[in-house]
N, C-alpha and C positions, 0 to 999 in steps of 0.2 A: 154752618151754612153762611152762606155770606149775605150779607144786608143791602139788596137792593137800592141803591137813591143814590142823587146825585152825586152826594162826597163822599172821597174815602172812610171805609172804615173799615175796621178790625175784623175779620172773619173767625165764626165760630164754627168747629166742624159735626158739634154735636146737628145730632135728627129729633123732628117729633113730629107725633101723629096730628091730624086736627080730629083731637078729642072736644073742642069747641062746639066741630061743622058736624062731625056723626060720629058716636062708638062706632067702637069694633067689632059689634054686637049687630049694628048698623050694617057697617059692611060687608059682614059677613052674608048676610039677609040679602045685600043688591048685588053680592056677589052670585048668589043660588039665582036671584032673579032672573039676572042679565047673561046668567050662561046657557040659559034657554032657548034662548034666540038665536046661538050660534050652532054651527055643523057639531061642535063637541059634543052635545049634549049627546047627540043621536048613535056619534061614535064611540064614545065610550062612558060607559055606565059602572062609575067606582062602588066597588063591593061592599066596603067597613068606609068609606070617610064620603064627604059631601067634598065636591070643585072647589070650594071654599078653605077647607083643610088644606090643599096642595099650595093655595095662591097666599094664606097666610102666615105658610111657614117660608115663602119667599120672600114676603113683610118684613118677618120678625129679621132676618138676617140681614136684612139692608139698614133696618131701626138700629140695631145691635151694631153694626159694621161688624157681622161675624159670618164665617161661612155657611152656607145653606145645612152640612153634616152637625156643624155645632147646634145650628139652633134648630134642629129637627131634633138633637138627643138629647139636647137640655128641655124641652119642652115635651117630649115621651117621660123624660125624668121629671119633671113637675107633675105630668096626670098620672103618673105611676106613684107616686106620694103622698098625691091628694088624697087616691080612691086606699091608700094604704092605712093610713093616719084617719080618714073620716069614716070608713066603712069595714075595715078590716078586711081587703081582698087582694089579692096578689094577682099580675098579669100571669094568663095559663101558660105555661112551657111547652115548646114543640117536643117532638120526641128525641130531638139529641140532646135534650137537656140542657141548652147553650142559650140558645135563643126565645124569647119571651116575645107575646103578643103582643104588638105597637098600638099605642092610641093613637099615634100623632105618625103620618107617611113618614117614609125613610128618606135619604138624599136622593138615593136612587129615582125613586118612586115621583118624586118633585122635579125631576130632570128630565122623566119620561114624559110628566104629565103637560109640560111648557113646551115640549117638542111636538106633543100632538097638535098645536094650534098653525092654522094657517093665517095669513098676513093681515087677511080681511080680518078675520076673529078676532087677529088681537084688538085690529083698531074698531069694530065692534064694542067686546066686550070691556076691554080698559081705557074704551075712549068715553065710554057711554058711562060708568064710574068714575072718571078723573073730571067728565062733564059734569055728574050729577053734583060732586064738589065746587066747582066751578060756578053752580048755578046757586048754589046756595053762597057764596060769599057775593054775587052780583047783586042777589035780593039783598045782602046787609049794605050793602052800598047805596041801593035805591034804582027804580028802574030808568031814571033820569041821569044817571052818571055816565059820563061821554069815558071811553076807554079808547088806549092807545093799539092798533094793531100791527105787531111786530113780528120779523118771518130771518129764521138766520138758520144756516148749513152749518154742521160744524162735523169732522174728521175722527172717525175713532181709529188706532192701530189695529192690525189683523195679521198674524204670524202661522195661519194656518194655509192650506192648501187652497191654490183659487178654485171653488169647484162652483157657486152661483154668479149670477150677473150684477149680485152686490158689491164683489170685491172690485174695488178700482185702482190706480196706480195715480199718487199723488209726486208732485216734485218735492214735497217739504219728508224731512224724515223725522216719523215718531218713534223714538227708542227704540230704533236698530229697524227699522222696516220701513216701506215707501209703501205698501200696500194696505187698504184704508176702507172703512163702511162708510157710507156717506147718508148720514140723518139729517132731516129738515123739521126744528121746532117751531108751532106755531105759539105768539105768546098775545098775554095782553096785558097792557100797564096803566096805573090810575093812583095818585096819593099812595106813591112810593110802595107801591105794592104791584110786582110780576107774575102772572099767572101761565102757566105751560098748559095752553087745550089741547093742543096735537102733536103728535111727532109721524115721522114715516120715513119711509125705507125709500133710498132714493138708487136709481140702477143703472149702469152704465149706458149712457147714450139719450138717459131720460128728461126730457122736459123736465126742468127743476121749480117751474113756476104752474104748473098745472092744476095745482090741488089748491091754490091758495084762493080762487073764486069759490069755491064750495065752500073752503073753510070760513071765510068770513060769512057764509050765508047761514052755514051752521051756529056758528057764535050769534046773530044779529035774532034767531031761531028761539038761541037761549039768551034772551033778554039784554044781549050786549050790542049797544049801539055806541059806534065809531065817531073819533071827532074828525081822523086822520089816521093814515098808514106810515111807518118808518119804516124805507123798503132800503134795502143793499143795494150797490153795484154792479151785485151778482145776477141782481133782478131788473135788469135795465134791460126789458123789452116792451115794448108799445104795445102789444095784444093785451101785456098784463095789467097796463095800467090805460087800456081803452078799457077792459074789462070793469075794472073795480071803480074808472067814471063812471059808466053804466050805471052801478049797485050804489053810486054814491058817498062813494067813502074816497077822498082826495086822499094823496100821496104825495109824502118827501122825500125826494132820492138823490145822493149828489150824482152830479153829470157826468160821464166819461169826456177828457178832452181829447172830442172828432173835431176836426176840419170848422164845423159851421158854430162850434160853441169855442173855439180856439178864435174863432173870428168876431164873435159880439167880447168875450173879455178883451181882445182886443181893442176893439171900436169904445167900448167903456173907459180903457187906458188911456189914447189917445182922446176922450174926450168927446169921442163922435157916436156914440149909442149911450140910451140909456140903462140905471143899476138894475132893472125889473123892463121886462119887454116880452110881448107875446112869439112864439115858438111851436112852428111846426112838426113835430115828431114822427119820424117814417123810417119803419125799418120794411122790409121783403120776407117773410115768413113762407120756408116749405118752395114747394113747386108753385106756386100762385105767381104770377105773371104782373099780375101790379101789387104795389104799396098798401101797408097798414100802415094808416096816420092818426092821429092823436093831437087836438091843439091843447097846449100846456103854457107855461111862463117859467123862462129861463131868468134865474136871479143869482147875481154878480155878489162873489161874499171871499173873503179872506181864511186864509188858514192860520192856524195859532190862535183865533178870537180877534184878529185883527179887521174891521173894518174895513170893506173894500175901500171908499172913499179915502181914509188912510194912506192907506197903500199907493196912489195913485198920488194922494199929495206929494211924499217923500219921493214918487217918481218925478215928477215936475219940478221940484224945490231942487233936483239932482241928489238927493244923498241916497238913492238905490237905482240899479241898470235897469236896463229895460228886460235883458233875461230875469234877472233876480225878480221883478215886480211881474212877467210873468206867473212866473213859476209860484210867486206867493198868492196869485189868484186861482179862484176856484167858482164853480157854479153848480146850482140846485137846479131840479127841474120840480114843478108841485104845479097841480091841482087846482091848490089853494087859491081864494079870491085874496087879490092883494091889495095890502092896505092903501088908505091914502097918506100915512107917513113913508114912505119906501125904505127909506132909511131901520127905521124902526122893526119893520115887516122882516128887511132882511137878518136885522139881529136876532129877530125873534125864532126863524127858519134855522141860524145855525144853534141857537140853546136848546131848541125843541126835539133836535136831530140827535144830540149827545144821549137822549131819553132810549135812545135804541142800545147803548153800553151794556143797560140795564139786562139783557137779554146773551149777550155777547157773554155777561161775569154770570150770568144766571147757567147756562151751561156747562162753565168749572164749578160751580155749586151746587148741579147734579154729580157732578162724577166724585166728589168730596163727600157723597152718601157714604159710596161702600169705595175705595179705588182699588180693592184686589179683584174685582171680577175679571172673569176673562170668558171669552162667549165664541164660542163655534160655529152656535146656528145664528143667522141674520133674525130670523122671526124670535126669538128670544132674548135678544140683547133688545130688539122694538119693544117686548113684554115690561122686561124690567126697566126701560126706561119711560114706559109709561109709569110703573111702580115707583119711582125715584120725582116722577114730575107729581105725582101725590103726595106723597110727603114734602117735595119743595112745596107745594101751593099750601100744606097745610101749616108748613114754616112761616110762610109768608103772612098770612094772614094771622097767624097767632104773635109772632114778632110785631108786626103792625097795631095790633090791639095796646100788647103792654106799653111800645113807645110814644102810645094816646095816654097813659095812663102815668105817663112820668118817668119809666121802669130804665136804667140804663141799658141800652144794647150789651155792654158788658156783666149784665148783671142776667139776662136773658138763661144762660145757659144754668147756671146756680135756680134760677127757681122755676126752671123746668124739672130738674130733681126733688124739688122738694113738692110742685103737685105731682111727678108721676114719678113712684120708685118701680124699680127693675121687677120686683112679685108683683106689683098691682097690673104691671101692663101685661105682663104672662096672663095672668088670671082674668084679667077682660078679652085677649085676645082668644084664649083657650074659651073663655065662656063656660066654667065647669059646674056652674050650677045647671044647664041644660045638658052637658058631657052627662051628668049623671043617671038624670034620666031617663037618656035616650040611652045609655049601654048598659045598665040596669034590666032593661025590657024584657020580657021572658021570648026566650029565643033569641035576642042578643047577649045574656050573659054566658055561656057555655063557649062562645066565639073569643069572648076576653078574658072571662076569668076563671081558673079552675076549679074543681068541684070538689 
C-alpha cells in the first residue's frame, strides 16, 4: 500500500485488516446487522451460510490478492481439516460420490450473491460498515480534530459490452480500450492519514458534484468536522460551492483561466490589482433565466512553488516575457478568510492544496489490493471497492500508529507477518470455534456430515 504524506515514499503492496479498530469476529456480527436494513435480506434468505460467509470470502481474496475460487477452496479446505483433525467427521458426499458438502460458498455462489445487490444496497450496507470504521478511528483522533474534505473521480477500463448508462467513452486510452466506469471517492485527511467514506457510480450525462452536500452532512453526522474542502477543477461549479458556504465548510479550488480571472492575473502583472482581491462567481445552471453567484476571493499564486510576486519581479527586471510570466501564473478561488499577511496566506493556499495528492495516490493504492480483478456488473466493482477502501483505511491507520511508534515504513510489511500469519487470520476470519457449534446442532449435522 502506499504511504500517504506529503514526501515520497516507497510503496508497499502487502494488505491488512484493522484488526486494531474490530475483529473479524466483529464484522462479521455488523455484517448480519446491517444487511437487514437492505432489500437483500427480504430477497433472498441463504439456506446453509449467513450474508456474512459470501462477503467474507470476498475479503479473504482481496487480503490474500488471490482469486475469489482460490480462496473460497482453500478456506472449505481449512474447515474441512479443522472438523477432521478436532472431531473426527468428514464432509457428507453427494451421491455421485465426487462432490462433498461446502462449509464455505463456492466462487459461483459469491458471484451470484454480489449480483443480487442493488446500488442503493451497496452504499447502504458497505457504506454503513466502511462508516462504522471510519467512526471509530475519528473517536481515536478526538472529537475536536479538524479533517480535510477531499472528492476526486478516477477512470476504470471496461472491455465489455456497453449494455448500462455506466459505461462512458473517455479520450485517454487504458490498455487497449477508451471505454471506462467513472467512480467518485469521497475522502478525508488529518496527520498524514486518508480515509475513503464514499464512493459511487457516476452515469453518463450525470451531475458529478451532486452527492457531495449530503456527503459531507453525513461525515459532520459522524463526528467529522471540516477545517476546509480540497476541491478539483472538475468541480468548478458555483452551486457547489454556494452549497458547502451554506453548511460552512470553505473551499480550495485552483481557478480555470476565463476571461475575468485572465484579467486580475493580469492587472496583478502589470501592477494595477492586488495578490488577494474579493470575486464575484456566476455561472447560469439548467433552464433558469438568471445567475447563480457566489462572493469568494480570487488569490494570485505561481506554479512550480514559485511565488507570484517572484514571478512578476523577473518580469519587470526583463529576464522573462510577458507570455512566459503569464503562463507561469495561476489563481485559487477559496472561501477562506484571508490573512493579514497576503503573502504568506497565499503560500499557505498553495502547500495546503498539494494535501489533495494524497487522495489522487490513495486511488492507485486501492487498485494495488487485488489488480487482477475484472468486473462486468457496475454495482459490484461499487461492492468491492467499497471492500478495498476497508482495508485501505484499516492500512492507514495501522501504518499510522507504528510510524508514532518509531517503526520504519520499511519495516511495516515484515512485522505485519509476524503479529498476523496466514492460519491465524483463516481462523479468526472462519471463526471456527462458533463454526462448531452451530453445524454440530442436531438437525444441522446430517446436512454436513455423514452418518
Amino acid at each position: 500500500m502506499i504511504s500517504l504524506q506529503s514526501r515520497t515514499i516507497p510503496q508497499s503492496t502487502d494488505c491488512s485488516f484493522p484488526i486494531d479498530l474490530f475483529n473479524l469476529k466483529e464484522f462479521k456480527s455488523l455484517v448480519d446487522e446491517q444487511v437487514k436494513s437492505t432489500g437483500l435480506a427480504s430477497r433472498f434468505h441463504p439456506r446453509l451460510h449467513s450474508h456474512s460467509d459470501f462477503i467474507m470470502v470476498k475479503l479473504y481474496a482481496l487480503l490474500q490478492q488471490i482469486s475469489v475460487h482460490v480462496a473460497a477452496e482453500g478456506l472449505n479446505d481449512h474447515v474441512s481439516k479443522f472438523f477432521e483433525e478436532n472431531y473426527n467427521l468428514t464432509a457428507k458426499e453427494f451421491s455421485d460420490n465426487k462432490r462433498k458438502r461446502r462449509f464455505i460458498p463456492h466462487q459461483t455462489e459469491v458471484d451470484k450473491y454480489f449480483r443480487r445487490f442493488s446500488e442503493k444496497e451497496v452504499q447502504n450496507l458497505f457504506g454503513n460498515i466502511n462508516m462504522a470504521l471510519c467512526r471509530k478511528i475519528a473517536k481515536y483522533y478526538g472529537t475536536s480534530q479538524k479533517w480535510r474534505f477531499m472528492v476526486d473521480n478516477t477512470e476504470f477500463p471496461y472491455y465489455g459490452e456497453t449494455k448500462t448508462p455506466y459505461e462512458q467513452k473517455t479520450y485517454k486510452r487504458h490498455m487497449g480500450t477508451k471505454t471506462i466506469r467513472l467512480f467518485q471517492g469521497h475522502a478525508v485527511h488529518c496527520q498524514n492519514i486518508t480515509l475513503f467514506s464514499d464512493f459511487y457510480l457516476l452515469q453518463k450525462g450525470q451531475c458529478r458534484w451532486i452527492s457531495i452536500p449530503n456527503s459531507t452532512e453525513w461525515l459532520k453526522w459522524n463526528n467529522y468536522n471540516f477545517s476546509y474542502g480540497l476541491m478539483d477543477r472538475e468541480f468548478y461549479r458555483v452551486q457547489l460551492i454556494k452549497k458547502l458556504k451554506d453548511k460552512s465548510i470553505p473551499i480550495i479550488m485552483p481557478s480555470k483561466k476565463y476571461a475575468q480571472v485572465k484579467k486580475r492575473i493580469k492587472n496583478y502583472l502589470m501592477k494595477r490589482g492586488p495578490l488577494v482581491s474579493n470575486y464575484l462567481f456566476q455561472q447560469k445552471s439548467g433552464a433558469k433565466p438568471w445567475r447563480t453567484s457566489v462572493k469568494i476571493h480570487i488569490v494570485i499564486v505561481g506554479h512550480d512553488d514559485q511565488p507570484a510576486w517572484k514571478i512578476r519581479d523577473l518580469f519587470w527586471k526583463g529576464k522573462i516575457g510577458y507570455d512566459e510570466a503569464i503562463h507561469q501564473l495561476a489563481a485559487f478561488f477559496t472561501t477562506l478568510k484571508p490573512w493579514k499577511n497576503k503573502r504568506s496566506w497565499a503560500r499557505w493556499l498553495t502547500r495546503t492544496y498539494k494535501i489533495r495528492w494524497n487522495q489522487e495516490t490513495g486511488f492507485r493504492s486501492l487498485n494495488k489490493i487485488h489488480e487482477q480483478f475484472r468486473y462486468r456488473y457496475p454495482v459490484v466493482q461499487l461492492a468491492e471497492l467499497y471492500l478495498r477502501g476497508i482495508i485501505h483505511n484499516g492500512w492507514q491507520f495501522f501504518r499510522n500508529q507504528l510510524l508514532k511508534q518509531g517503526i520504519h515504513h520499511q519495516e511495516l510489511t515484515l512485522f505485519w507477518y509476524r503479529m498476523h500469519k496466514l492460519e491465524e487470520l483463516e481462523s479468526e476470519m472462519l471463526d471456527l470455534g462458533n463454526i462448531s457449534i452451530k453445524y454440530l446442532q442436531k438437525g444441522k449435522r446430517r446436512l454436513y456430515f455423514g452418518t
